[in-house]
C-alpha positions as CSV (number, residue, x, y, z in Angstrom):
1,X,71.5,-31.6,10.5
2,X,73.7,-28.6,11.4
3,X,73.6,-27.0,7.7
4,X,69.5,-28.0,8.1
5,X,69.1,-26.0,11.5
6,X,71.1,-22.9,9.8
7,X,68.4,-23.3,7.0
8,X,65.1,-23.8,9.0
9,X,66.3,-20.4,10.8
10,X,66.0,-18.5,8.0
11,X,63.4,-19.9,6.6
12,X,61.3,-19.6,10.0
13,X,62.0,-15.4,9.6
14,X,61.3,-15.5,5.8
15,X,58.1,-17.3,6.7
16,X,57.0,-14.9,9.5
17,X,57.0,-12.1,7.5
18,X,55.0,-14.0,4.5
19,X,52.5,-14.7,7.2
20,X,52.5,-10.7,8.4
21,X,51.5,-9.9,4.9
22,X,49.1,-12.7,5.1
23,X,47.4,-10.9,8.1
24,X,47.7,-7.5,6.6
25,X,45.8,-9.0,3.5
26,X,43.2,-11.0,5.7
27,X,42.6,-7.8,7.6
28,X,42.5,-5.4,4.7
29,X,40.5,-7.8,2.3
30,X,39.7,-10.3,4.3
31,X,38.8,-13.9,1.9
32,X,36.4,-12.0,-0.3
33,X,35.9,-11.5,-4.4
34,X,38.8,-8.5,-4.0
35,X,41.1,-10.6,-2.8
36,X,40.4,-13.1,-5.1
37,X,40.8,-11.4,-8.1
38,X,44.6,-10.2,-7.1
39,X,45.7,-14.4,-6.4
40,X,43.5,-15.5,-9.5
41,X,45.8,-12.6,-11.6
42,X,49.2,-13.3,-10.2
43,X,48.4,-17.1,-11.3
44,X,49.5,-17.1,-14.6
45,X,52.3,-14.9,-14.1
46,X,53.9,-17.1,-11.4
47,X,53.1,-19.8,-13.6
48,X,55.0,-18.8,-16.4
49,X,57.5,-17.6,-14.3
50,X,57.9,-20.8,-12.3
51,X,57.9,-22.8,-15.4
52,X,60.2,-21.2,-17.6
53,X,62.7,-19.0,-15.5
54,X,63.1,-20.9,-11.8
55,X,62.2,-24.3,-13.7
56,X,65.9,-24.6,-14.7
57,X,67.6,-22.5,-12.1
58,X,65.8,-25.3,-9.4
59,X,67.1,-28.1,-12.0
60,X,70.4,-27.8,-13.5
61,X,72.1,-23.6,-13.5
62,X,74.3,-24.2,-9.9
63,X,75.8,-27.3,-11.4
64,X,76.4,-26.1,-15.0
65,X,77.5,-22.7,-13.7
66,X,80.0,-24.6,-11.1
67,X,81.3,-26.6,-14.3
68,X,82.3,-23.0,-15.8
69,X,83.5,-21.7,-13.0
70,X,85.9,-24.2,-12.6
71,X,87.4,-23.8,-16.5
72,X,87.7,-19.9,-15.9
73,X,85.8,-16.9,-14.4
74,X,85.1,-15.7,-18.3
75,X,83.2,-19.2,-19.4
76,X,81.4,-18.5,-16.0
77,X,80.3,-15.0,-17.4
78,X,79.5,-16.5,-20.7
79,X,77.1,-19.1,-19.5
80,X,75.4,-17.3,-17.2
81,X,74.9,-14.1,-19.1
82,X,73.8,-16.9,-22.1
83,X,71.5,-18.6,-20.0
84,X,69.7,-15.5,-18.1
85,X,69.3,-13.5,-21.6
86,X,67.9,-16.5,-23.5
87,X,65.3,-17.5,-21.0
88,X,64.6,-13.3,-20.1
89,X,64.0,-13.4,-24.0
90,X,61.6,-15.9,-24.0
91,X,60.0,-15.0,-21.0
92,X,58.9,-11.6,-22.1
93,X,58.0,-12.6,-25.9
94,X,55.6,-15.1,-24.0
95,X,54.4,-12.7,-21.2
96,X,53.8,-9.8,-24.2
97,X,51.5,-12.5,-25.5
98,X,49.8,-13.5,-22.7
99,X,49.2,-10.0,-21.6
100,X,47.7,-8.9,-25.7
101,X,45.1,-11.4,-25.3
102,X,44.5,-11.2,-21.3
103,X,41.4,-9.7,-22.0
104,X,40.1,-12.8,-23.7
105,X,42.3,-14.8,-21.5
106,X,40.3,-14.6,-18.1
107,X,36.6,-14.3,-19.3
108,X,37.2,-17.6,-21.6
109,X,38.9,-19.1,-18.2
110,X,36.8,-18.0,-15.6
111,X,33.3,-17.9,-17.4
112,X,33.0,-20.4,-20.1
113,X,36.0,-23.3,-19.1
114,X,35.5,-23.7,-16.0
115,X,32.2,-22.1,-15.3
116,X,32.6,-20.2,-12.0
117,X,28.9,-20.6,-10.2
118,X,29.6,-17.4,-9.2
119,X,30.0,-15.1,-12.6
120,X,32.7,-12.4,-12.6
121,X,31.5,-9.5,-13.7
122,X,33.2,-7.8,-17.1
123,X,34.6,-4.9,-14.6
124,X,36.1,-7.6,-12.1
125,X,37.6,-9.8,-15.3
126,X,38.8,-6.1,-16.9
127,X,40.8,-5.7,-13.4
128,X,42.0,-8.7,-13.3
129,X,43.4,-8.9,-16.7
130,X,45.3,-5.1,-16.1
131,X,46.8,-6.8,-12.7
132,X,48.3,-10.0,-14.4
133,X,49.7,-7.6,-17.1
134,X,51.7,-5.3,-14.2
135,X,52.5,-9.1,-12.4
136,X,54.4,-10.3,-15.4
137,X,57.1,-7.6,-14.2
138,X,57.9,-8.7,-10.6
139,X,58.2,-12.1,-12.4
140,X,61.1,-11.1,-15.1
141,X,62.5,-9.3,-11.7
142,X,62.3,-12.7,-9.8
143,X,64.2,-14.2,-12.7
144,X,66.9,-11.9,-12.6
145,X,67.1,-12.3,-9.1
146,X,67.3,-16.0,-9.2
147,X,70.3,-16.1,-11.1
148,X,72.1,-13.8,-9.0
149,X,71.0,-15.8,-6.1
150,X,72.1,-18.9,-8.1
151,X,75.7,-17.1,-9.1
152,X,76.6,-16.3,-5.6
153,X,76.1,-20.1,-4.3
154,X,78.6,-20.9,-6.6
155,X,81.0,-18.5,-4.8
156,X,79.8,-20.5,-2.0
157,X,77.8,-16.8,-0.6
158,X,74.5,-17.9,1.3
159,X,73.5,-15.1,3.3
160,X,72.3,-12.8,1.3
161,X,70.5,-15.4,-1.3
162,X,68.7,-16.8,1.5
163,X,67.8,-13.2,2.8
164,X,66.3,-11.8,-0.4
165,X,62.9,-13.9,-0.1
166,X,62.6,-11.9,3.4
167,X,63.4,-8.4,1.5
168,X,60.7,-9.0,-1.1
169,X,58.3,-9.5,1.7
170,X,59.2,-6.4,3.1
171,X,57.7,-4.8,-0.1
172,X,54.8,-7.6,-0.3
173,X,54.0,-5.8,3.3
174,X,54.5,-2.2,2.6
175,X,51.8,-3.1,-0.2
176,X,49.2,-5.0,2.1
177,X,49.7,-2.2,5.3
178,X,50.4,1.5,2.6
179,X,49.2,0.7,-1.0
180,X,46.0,-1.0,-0.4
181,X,44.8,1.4,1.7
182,X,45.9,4.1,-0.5
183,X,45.0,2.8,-4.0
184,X,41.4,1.2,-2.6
185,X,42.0,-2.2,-3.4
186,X,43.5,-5.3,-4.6
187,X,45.9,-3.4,-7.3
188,X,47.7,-2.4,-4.0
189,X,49.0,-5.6,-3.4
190,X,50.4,-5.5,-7.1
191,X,52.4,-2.2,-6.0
192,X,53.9,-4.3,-3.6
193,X,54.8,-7.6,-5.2
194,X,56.3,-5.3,-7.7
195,X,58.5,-3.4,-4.4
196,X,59.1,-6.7,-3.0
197,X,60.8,-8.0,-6.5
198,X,62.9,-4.9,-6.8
199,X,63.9,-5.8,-2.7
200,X,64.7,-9.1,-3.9
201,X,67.2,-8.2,-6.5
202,X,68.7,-5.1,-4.9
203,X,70.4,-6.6,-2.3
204,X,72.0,-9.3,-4.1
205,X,73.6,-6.4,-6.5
206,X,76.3,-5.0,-4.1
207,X,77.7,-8.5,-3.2
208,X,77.4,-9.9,-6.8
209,X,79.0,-7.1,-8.6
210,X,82.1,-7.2,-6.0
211,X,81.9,-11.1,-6.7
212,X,83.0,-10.2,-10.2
213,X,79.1,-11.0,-11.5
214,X,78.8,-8.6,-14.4
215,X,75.7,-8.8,-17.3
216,X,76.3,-8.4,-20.9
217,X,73.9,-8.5,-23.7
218,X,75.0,-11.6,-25.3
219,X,74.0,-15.1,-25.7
220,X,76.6,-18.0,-27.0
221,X,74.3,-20.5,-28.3
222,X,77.6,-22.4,-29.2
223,X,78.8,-22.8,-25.8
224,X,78.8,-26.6,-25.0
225,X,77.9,-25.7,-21.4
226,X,74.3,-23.8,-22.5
227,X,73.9,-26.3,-24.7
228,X,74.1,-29.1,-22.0
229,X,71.9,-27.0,-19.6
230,X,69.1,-26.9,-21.4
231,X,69.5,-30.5,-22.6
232,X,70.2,-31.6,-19.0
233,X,67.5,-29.2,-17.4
234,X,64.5,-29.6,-20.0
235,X,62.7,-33.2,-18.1
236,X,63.6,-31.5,-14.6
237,X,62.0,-27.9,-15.7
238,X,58.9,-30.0,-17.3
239,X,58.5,-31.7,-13.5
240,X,58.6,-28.2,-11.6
241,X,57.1,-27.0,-13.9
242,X,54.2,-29.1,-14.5
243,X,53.9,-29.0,-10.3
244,X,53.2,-25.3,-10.3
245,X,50.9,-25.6,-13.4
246,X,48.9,-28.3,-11.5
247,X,48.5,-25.5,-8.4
248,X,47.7,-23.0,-10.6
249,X,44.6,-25.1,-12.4
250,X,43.7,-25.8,-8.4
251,X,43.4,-22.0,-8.2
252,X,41.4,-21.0,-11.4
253,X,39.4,-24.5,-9.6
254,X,38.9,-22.7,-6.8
255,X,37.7,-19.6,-8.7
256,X,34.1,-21.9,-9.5
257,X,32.8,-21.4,-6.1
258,X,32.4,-18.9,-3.2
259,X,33.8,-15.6,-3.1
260,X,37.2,-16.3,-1.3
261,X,38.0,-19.6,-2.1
262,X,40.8,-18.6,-3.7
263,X,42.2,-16.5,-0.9
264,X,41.3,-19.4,1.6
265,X,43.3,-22.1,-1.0
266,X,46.0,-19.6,-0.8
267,X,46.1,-18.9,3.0
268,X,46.3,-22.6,3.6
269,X,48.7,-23.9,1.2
270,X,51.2,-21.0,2.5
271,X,50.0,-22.5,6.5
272,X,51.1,-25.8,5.3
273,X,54.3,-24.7,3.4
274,X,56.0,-24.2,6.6
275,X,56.8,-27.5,7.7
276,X,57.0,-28.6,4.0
277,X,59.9,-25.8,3.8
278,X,61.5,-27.4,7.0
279,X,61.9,-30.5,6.6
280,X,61.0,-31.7,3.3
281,X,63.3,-28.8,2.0
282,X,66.1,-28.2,4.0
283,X,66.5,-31.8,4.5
284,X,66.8,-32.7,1.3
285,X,69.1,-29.8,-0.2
286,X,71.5,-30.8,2.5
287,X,71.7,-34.3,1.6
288,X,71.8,-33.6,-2.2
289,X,75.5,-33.5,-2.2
290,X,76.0,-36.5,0.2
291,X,73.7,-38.7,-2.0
292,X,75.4,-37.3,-5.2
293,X,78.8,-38.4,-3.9
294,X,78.2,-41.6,-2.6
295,X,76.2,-42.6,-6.2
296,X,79.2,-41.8,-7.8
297,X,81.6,-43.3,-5.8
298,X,79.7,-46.3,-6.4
299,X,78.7,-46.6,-2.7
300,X,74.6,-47.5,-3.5
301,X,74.7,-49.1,0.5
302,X,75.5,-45.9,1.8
303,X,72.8,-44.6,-0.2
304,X,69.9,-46.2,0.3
305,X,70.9,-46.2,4.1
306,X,70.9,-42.7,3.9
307,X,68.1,-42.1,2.3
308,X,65.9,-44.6,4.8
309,X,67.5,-42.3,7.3
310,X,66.6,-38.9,6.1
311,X,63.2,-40.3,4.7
312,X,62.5,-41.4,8.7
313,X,64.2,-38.1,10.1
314,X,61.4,-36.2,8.1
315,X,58.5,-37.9,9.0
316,X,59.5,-38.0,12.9
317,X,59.9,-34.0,12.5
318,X,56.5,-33.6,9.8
319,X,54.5,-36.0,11.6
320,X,53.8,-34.5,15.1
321,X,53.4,-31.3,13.1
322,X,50.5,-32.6,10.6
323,X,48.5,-33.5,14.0
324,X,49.1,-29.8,15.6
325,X,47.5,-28.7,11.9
326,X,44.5,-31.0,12.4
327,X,43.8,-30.7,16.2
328,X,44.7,-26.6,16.0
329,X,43.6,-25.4,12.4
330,X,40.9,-23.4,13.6
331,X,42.8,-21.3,16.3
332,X,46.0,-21.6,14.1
333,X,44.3,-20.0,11.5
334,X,42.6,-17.5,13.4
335,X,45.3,-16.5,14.9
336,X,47.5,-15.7,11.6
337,X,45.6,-14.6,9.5
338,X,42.6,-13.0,11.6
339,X,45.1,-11.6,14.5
340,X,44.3,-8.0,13.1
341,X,41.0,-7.9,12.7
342,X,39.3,-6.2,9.7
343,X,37.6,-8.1,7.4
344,X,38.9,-11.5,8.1
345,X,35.7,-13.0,9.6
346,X,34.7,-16.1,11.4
347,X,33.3,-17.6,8.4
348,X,37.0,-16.8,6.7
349,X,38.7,-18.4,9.4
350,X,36.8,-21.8,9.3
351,X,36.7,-21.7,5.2
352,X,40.7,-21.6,5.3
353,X,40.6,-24.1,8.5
354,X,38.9,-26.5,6.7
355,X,41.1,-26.7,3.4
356,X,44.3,-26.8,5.8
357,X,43.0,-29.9,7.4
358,X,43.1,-31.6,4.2
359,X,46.3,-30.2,3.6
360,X,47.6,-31.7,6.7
361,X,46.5,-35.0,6.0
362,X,49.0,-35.4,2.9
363,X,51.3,-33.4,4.5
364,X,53.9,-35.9,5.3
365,X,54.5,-37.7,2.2
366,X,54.2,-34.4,0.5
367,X,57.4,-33.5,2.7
368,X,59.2,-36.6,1.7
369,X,58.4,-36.6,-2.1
370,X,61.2,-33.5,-2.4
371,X,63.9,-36.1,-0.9
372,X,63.0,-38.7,-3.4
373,X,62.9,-36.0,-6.2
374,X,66.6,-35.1,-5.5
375,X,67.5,-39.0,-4.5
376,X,66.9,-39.8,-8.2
377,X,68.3,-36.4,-9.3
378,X,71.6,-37.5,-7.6
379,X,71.7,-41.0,-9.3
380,X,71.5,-38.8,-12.7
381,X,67.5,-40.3,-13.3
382,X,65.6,-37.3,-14.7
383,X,63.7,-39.5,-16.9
384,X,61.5,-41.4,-13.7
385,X,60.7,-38.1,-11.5
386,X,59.4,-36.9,-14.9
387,X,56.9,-39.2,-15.6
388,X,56.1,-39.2,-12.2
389,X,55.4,-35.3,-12.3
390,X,53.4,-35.9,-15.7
391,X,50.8,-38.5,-13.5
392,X,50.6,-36.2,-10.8
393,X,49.6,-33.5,-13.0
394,X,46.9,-35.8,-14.8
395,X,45.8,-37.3,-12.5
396,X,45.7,-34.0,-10.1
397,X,43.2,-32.4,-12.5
398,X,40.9,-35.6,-12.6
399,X,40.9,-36.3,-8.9
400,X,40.0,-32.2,-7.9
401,X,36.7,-32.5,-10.0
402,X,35.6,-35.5,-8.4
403,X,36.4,-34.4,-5.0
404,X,35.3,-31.0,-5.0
405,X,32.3,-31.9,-7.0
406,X,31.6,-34.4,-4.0
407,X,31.9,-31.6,-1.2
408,X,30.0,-28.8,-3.1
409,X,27.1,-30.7,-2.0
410,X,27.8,-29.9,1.6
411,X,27.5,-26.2,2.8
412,X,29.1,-26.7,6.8
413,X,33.2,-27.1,7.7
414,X,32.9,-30.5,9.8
415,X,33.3,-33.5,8.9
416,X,30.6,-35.1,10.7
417,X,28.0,-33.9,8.6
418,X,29.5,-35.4,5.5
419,X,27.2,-38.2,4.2
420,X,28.7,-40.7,1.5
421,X,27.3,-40.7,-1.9
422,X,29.4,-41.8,-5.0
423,X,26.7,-40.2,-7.2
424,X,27.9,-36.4,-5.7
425,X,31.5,-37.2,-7.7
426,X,29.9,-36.8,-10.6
427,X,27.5,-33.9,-10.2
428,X,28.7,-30.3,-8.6
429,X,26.0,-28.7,-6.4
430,X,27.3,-24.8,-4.5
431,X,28.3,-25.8,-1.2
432,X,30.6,-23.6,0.9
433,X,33.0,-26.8,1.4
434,X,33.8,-27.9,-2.1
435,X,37.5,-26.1,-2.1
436,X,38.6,-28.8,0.7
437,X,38.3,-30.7,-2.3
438,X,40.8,-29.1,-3.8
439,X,43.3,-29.9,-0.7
440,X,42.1,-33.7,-0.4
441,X,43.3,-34.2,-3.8
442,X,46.8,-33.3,-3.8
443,X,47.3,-34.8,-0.5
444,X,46.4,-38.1,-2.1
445,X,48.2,-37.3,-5.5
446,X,51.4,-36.5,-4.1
447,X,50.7,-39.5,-1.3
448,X,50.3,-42.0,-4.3
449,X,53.4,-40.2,-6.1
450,X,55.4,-40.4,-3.2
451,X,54.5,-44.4,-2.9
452,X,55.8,-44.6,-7.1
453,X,58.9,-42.8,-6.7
454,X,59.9,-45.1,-4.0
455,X,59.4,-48.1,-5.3
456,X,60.7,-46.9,-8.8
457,X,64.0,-46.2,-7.2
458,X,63.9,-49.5,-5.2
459,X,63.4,-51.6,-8.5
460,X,65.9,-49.2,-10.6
461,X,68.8,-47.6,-9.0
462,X,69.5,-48.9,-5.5
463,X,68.0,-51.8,-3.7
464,X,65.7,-49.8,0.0
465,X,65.1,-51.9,2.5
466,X,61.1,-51.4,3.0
467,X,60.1,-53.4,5.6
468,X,62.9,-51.2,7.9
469,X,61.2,-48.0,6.7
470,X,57.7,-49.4,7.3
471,X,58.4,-50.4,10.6
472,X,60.5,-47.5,11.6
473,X,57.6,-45.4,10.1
474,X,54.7,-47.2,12.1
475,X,56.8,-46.3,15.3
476,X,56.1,-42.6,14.7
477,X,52.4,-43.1,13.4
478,X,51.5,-44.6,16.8
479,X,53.5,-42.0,18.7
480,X,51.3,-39.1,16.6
481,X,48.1,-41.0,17.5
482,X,49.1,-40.6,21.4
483,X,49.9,-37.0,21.0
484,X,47.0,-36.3,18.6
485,X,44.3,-37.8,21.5
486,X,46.1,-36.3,24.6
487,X,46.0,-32.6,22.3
488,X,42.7,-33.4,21.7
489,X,41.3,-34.2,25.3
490,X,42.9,-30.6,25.7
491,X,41.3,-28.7,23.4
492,X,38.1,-30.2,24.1
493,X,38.6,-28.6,27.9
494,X,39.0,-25.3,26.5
495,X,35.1,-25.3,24.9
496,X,35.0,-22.7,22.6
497,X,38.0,-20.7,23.5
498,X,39.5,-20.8,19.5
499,X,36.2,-18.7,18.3
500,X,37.6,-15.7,20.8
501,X,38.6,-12.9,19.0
502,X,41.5,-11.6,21.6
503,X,44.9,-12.6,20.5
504,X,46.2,-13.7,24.2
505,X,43.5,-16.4,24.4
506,X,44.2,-17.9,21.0
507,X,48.3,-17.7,21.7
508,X,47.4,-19.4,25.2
509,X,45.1,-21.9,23.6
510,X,47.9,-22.8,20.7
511,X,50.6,-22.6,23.1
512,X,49.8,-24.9,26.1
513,X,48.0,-27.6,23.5
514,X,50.9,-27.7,21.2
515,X,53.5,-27.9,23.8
516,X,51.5,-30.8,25.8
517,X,51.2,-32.4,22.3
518,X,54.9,-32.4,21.3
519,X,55.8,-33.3,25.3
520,X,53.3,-36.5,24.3
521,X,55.2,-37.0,21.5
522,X,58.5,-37.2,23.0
523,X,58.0,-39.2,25.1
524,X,56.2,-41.6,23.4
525,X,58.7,-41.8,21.2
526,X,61.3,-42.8,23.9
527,X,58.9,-45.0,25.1
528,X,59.0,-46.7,21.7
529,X,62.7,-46.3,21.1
530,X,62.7,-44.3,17.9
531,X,65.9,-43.9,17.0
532,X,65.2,-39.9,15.8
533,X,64.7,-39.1,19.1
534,X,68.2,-38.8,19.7
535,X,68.0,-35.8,17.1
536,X,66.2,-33.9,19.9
537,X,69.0,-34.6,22.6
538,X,71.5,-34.0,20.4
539,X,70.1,-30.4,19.6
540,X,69.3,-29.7,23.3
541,X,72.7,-30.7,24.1
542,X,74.2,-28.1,22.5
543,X,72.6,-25.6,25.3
544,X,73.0,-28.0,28.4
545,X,75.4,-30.1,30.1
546,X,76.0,-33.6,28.6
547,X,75.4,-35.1,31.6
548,X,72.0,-34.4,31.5
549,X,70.9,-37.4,29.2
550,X,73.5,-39.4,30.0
551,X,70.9,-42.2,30.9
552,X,69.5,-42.6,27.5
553,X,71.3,-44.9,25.4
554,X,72.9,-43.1,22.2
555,X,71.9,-44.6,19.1
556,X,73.6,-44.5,15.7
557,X,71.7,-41.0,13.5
558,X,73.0,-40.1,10.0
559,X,74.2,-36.5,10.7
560,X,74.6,-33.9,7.5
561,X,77.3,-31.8,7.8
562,X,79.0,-28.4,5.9
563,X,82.0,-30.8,5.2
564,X,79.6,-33.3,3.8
């Protein structure tokens, strides 16, 4: 928990200044065709970036590189300088490709695959095509960067790593408030994400190079060790990998209907990537080395108690935060993203609201399927997550039609004037709603994936107890149901407070409903005696005298420690 808390604290700043750009953007732009065009031409650059360079930093560089290290600081060198030229190699041979034909790319994409009902026009395609060549650089930057990032870890150096993503929204800002103003549109933002990328890598230089990090322009394809990562890290990059391709068809999905659906996708999925960066995250790259340990030491008890015990300490902490998304999505979005003004409109603001609410509904087991990722990763499985990845990719594709074919017949934000007809899955109409549909169907994707991993590691690699986690988990679903009515009853007093445009009555409105909510919560979840709850004294009594909860009964929590 300790090593979590450092985490979530620089995650939180990181993730305040992603959502300053956001509202720089939103007030600039607003969710409009512009903006669209810049997210729809970054997507196949952080695809390919994603997939091919991060892919096997995420899956295999730290412990390959900490397998060098430990021979001699010169077969460190040699495998990293192998692995970061060889992948920087293929990178660019298959972004120079990518950017020759982009011209053909994005009208055969956007016009004639998957049909936009809303034709981009040869000057908008034109644009976006010159934008996704300039976004292939930031992404060979962002590569660089990476294994810098991943070099220093293995020094044990965490600071400035976990810094950088804050530097290269510096840059992504300077872009949104300077560039876009001064450039007169969208290719602004381009400026910046290339700033940002250059932020990103910059300050890791000092502290790598007095590290004794130094490039060369080699590659040893006969080292044993580069050999072994990419044998090691190809199913792991395919799984990433075939994650972010599955977001990046969502957005060229998106791209079929109205102007800004793409910006709205976007605004949302980075709402909800805050608690998904908490708890699903930080959670899970704590435990990674605890889990790893105990697998090897034979200790499979310890493990699956473990696991049941972070898997419960996530969805106490991702649960009362799904309900704040679904009571508040309206005035939380209106307050991020429309808290400057400009040319984020109401409209904007309940486009984006709606998506995030079906976001949120997924939003827990979408937190827990990173855990369950790494559990497997830690028992040496890379096999299982993989086929796992492949159905979620499939079956992603499959169920975003159908779902946002269903809600393109439906041209209002609430659900109460949804009707049910199984013959709208099949046909696609040019309603205002059909993005949500995007956001239903990776909610239930990774929801059923979740469900598969779990049982897959129950019936393969250690026996879970899953009546305990069911039980433990229904505990916290009834405690979210009492806080999610009580927040309600709230908002419902305020009228129509979260359509004001003045900041201090949407930060009053967000403040008192969430804190009565997670109050609710609290104590509901004494009431029912989950055993997380103890998390919460044991965090507060860091700040105030023991005695002061000296009447509630300690109970037995897995704690993650440095020396873990």
């Amino acid at each position: 928990l300790k090593t979590s808390v450092a985490m979530m604290a620089i995650i939180i700043v990181t993730k305040a200044s992603g959502f300053l750009f956001g509202a720089l953007v939103a007030r600039e732009l607003g969710a409009s065709r512009e903006s669209d065009l810049f997210f729809i031409a970054n997507t196949i650059p952080e695809i390919l970036g994603n997939f091919i360079l991060i892919g096997l930093i995420s899956a295999a560089l730290v412990p390959m590189l900490v397998k060098a290290k430990s021979k001699d600081h010169e077969s460190f060198l040699s495998l990293l300088n192998s692995l970061l030229n060889f992948l920087m190699l293929l990178f660019i041979v298959v972004a120079v490709v990518f950017s020759i034909f982009s011209d053909d790319i994005f009208p055969f994409v956007l016009n004639t695959l998957i049909r936009s009902k809303f034709e981009f026009s040869s000057l908008e395609i034109e644009r976006a095509a010159a934008m996704m060549r300039l976004l292939m650089i930031p992404q060979i930057i962002l590569g660089v960067s990476a294994f810098y990032s991943s070099s220093l870890n293995v020094f044990h150096q965490f600071l400035i790593p976990q810094l950088a993503p804050l530097f290269y929204n510096v840059g992504r800002i300077v872009g949104a408030y300077f560039f876009i103003p001064f450039i007169g549109g969208a290719e602004g933002l381009v400026w910046g994400t290339i700033l940002g990328a250059l932020l990103h890598l910059l300050i890791q230089v000092p502290i790598a190079y007095k590290n004794g990090i130094r490039h060369r322009a080699t590659i040893n394809f006969k080292d044993e060790l580069f050999q072994e990562s990419l044998k090691v890290g190809g199913p792991r990059v395919i799984g990433i990998g075939g994650e972010y391709l599955a977001n990046g068809i969502d957005k060229f999905i998106a791209a079929r209907f109205i102007a800004g659906s793409v910006t709205a996708f976007d605004f949302a999925l980075r709402l909800v990537s805050i608690p998904l960066s908490l708890f699903g995250l930080t959670f899970s790259v704590a435990s990674f080395p605890v889990l790893t340990k105990m697998y090897q030491s034979g200790d499979k008890e310890g493990f699956s108690q473990l696991l049941i015990t972070l898997l419960n300490q996530i969805f106490f902490f991702s649960i009362p935060v799904t309900v704040l998304l679904l009571v508040l999505r309206v005035s939380m979005v209106r307050l991020f993203y429309g808290i400057f003004g400009g040319a984020f409109e109401i409209e904007h603001t309940y486009l984006t609201a709606w998506i995030v609410a079906f976001f949120s509904v997924g939003l827990v087991f979408e937190s827990v399927r990173t855990l369950i990722f790494r559990a497997f990763y830690a028992t040496g499985d890379t096999i299982r997550p993989l086929y796992a990845a492949l159905f979620t990719m499939v079956l992603g594709v499959v169920s975003a039609i159908l779902f946002t074919n269903y809600f393109s017949h439906f041209d209002v934000f609430e659900f109460t004037q949804l009707e049910w007809n199984p013959a709208y899955f099949l046909s696609s109409g040019e309603g205002k709603a059909a993005v949500g549909g995007l956001a239903l169907s990776s909610s239930v994707v990774f929801t059923l994936e979740f469900i598969l991993l779990l049982f897959m590691m129950h019936k393969s690699a250690v026996e879970i107890d899953i009546r305990e986690l069911l039980i433990r988990s229904l505990k916290k679903v009834i405690a979210g149901c009492v806080m999610g009515f009580v927040m309600f009853m709230i908002f419902k007093g305020w009228g129509r407070t979260e359509l004001q445009t003045r900041t201090f009555y949407l930060i009053l409105l967000v403040s008192l409903t969430s804190i009565s909510g997670l109050v609710t919560y609290l104590l509901a979840a004494y009431v029912l005696k989950i055993r997380e709850f103890d998390l919460v004294i044991t965090f507060f009594n860091r700040f105030k005298p023991k005695d002061i909860y000296t009447s509630y009964k300690k109970q037995t929590v897995v704690e993650i420690t440095p020396n873990d």
